[in-house]
VEXTIMI-912960 format. One record per residue (C-alpha): residue in three letters; x, y, z. Coordinates in pm, whole numbers, padded with zeros to 5 digits, always signed. Layout:
ALAXYZ ...
// end
This chain:
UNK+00000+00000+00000 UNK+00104+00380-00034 UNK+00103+00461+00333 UNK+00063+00815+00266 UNK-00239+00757-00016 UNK-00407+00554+00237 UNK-00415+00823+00489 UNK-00538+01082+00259 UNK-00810+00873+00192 UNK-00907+00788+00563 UNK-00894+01188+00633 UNK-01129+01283+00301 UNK-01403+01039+00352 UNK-01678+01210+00431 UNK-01912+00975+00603 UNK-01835+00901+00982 UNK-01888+00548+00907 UNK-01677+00527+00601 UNK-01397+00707+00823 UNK-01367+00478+01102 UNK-01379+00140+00880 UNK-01107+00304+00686 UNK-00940+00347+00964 UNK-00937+00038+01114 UNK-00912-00172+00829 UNK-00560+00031+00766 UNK-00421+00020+01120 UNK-00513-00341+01154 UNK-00295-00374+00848 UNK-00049-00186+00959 UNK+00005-00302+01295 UNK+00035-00629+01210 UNK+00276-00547+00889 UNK+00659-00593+01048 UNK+00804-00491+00726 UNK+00799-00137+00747 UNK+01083+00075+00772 UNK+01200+00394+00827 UNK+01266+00437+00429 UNK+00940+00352+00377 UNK+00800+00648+00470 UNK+01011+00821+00210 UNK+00759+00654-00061 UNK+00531+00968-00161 UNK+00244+00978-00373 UNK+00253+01060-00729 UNK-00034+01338-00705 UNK-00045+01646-00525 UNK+00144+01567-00186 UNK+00041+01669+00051 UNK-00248+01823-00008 UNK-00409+02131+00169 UNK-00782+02002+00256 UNK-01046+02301+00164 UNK-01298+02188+00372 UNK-01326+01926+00703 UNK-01433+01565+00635 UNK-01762+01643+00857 UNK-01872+02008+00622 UNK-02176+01759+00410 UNK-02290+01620+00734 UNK-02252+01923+01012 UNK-02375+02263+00960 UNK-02065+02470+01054 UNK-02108+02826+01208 UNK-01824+03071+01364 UNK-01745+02992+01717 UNK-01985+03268+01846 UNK-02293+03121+01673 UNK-02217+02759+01839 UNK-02480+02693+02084 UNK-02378+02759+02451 UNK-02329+02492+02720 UNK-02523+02606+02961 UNK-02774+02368+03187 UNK-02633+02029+03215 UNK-02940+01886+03427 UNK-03160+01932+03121 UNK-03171+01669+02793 UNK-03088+01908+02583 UNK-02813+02087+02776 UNK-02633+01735+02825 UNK-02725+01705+02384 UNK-02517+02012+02300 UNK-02230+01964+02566 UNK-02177+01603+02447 UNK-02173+01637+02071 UNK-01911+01984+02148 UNK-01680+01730+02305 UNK-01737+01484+02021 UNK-01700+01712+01763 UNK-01339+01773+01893 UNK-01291+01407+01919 UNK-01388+01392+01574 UNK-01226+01697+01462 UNK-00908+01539+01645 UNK-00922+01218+01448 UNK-00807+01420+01154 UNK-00596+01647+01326 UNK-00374+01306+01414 UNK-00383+01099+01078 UNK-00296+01485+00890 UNK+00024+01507+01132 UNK+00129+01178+00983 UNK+00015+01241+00652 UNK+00182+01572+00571 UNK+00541+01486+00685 UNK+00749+01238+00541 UNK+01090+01069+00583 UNK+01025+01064+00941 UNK+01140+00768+01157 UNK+00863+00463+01220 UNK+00843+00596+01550 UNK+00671+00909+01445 UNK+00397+00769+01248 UNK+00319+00492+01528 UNK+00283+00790+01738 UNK+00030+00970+01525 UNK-00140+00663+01447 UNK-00186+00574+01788 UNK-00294+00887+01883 UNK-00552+00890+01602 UNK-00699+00511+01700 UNK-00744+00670+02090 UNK-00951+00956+01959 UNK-01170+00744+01730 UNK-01277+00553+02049 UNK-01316+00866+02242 UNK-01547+00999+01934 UNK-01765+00638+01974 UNK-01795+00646+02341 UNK-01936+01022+02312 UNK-02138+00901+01985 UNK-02327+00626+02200 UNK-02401+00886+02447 UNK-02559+01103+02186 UNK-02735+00825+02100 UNK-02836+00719+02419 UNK-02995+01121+02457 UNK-03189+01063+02096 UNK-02932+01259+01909 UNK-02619+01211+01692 UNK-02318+01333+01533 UNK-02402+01608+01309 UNK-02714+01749+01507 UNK-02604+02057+01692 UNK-02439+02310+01450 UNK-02031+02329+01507 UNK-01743+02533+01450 UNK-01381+02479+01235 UNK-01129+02580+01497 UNK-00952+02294+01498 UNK-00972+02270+01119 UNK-00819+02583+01038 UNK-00545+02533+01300 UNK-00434+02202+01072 UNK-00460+02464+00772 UNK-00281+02743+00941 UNK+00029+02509+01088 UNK+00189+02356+00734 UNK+00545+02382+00904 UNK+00665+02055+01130 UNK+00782+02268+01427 UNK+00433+02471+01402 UNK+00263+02219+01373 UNK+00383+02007+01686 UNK+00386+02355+01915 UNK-00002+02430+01804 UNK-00170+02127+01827 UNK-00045+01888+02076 UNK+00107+02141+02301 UNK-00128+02409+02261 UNK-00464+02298+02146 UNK-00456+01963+02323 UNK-00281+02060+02643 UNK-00613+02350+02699 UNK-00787+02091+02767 UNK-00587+01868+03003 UNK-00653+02237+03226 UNK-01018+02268+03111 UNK-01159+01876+03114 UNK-01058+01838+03536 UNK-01276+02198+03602 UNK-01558+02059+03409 UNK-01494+01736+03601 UNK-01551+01910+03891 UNK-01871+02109+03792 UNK-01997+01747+03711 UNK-01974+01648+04102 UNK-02194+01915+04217 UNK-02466+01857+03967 UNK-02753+01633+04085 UNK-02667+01259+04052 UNK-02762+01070+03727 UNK-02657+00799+03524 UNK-02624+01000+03230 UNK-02403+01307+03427 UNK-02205+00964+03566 UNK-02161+00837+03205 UNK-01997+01194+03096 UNK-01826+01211+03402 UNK-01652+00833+03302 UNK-01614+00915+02936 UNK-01439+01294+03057 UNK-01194+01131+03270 UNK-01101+00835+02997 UNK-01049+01165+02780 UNK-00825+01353+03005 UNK-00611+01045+03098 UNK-00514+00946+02763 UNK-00502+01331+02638 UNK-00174+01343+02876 UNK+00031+01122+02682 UNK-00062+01286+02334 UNK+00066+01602+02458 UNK+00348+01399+02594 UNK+00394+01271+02219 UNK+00341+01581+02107 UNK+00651+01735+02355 UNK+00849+01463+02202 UNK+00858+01550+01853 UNK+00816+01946+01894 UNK+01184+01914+02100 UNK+01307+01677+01805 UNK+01166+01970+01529 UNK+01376+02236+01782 UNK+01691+01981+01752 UNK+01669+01952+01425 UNK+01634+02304+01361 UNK+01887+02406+01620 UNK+01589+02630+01829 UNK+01568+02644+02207 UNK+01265+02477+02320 UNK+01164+02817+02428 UNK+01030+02894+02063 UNK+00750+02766+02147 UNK+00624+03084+02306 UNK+00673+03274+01983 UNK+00543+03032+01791 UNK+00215+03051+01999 UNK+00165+03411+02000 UNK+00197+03401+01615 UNK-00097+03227+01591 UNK-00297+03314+01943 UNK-00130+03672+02041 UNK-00101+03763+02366 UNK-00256+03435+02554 UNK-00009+03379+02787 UNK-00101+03747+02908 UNK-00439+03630+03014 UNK-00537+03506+03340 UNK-00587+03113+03309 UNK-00556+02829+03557 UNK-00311+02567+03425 UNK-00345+02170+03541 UNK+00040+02175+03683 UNK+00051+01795+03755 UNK-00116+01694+03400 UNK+00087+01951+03210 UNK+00433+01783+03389 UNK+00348+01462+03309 UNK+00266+01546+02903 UNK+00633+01734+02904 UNK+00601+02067+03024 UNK+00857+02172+03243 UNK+00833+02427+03563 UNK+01017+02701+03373 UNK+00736+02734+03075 UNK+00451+02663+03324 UNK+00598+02981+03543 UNK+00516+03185+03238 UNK+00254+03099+03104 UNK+00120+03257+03411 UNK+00363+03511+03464 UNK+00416+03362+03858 UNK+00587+03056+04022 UNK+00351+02776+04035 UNK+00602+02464+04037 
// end
């Protein structure tokens, strides 16, 4: 197979189905192929690689708005408050899924090591998207209900450069919410019990555990792309505020112990809030 082909395809298709049975047809495949190596991944397609997508796999199935227009999560003891929180949180699953298979799609001649990474990564938040899926299905809705927004999207667009690309996503994107998923965890708790708050609650913390070690795989390669273009790690803050300006100047509540354990060290925690905190 053209590794890189095969990916292209799996991020195109259009049909959540079709996506995930793509998916897993090709990691089964891979996983179980012990043939690759690293010069395999040198093997390009003939035709436009990579490509830069115009549009998300989910624009023909969700009706996509700007981030104001997104419905608020307000009231999560009603049905249709726990409707739009849920399908948010699986539309960045879903949104993720892509994000990971376009990280291993768009850079070649990397070592094996990177793409089991990415691939990895992309299997995890496939799973997370089906446990949230059953739980819109569970409240009478689905995928594709409640109208959503392209941030993550245009973040893949924006970040065409390795080092960007690992900085934004991973350890910018993804590590928000390893500080936003344990407050919302907590909101959860004072809510009146239910089965359905307990079956967020359990999908949430699933989430946030195995969102640490993408940001840790994230840290990984982002301090290879600094090595390898001879950068102090501390590039990262410029790379950020080239494409968020000025958020480390905002007030914000970081998740120390999460953010160590995905790579961050006590110097860049101290400033991302401008005081000691570790």
């Amino acid at each position: 197979m053209n590794f890189f082909k095969e990916i292209e395809n799996i991020i195109v298709a259009n049909n959540v189905v079709e996506k995930l049975t793509l998916f897993k047809e090709f990691y089964t495949v891979y996983q179980k192929n012990n043939s690759y190596h690293d010069d395999f991944f040198s093997m390009l397609p003939t035709d436009n690689y990579p490509k830069l997508f115009q549009e998300p796999s989910y624009s023909n199935f969700c009706q996509v708005v700007p981030p104001q227009n997104v419905p608020k999560r307000r009231n999560l003891t009603t049905l249709q408050g726990q409707v739009i929180f849920v399908h948010a949180v699986a539309h960045i699953e879903y949104s993720a899924i892509d994000l990971a298979l376009d990280s291993a799609y768009r850079f070649p001649n990397m070592s094996k090591s990177y793409y089991d990474d990415w691939l990895e990564v992309a299997s995890d938040e496939i799973r997370h998207f089906e446990m949230l899926e059953t739980l819109l299905l569970e409240l009478g809705s689905y995928y594709g209900e409640i109208e959503v927004h392209n941030a993550l999207f245009e973040a893949s667009q924006r970040t065409q450069s390795f080092i960007d690309r690992m900085a934004v996503v991973p350890r910018y994107l993804e590590a928000n919410g390893l500080d936003a998923t344990p407050e919302i965890l907590e909101k959860l708790k004072r809510l009146p019990k239910s089965i359905m708050i307990d079956k967020i609650s359990s999908a949430l913390t699933i989430i946030l555990e195995e969102e640490v070690d993408h940001v840790l795989k994230g840290d990984t390669w982002f301090e290879y792309a600094c090595a390898q273009e001879k950068k102090d790690k501390s590039v990262y803050f410029d790379i950020i505020d080239k494409y968020y300006p000025k958020t480390f100047e905002k007030k914000r509540s970081l998740n120390i112990s999460g953010r160590k354990d995905a790579g961050f060290s006590c110097s860049e925690l101290n400033r991302m809030v401008n005081k000691k905190v570790c």
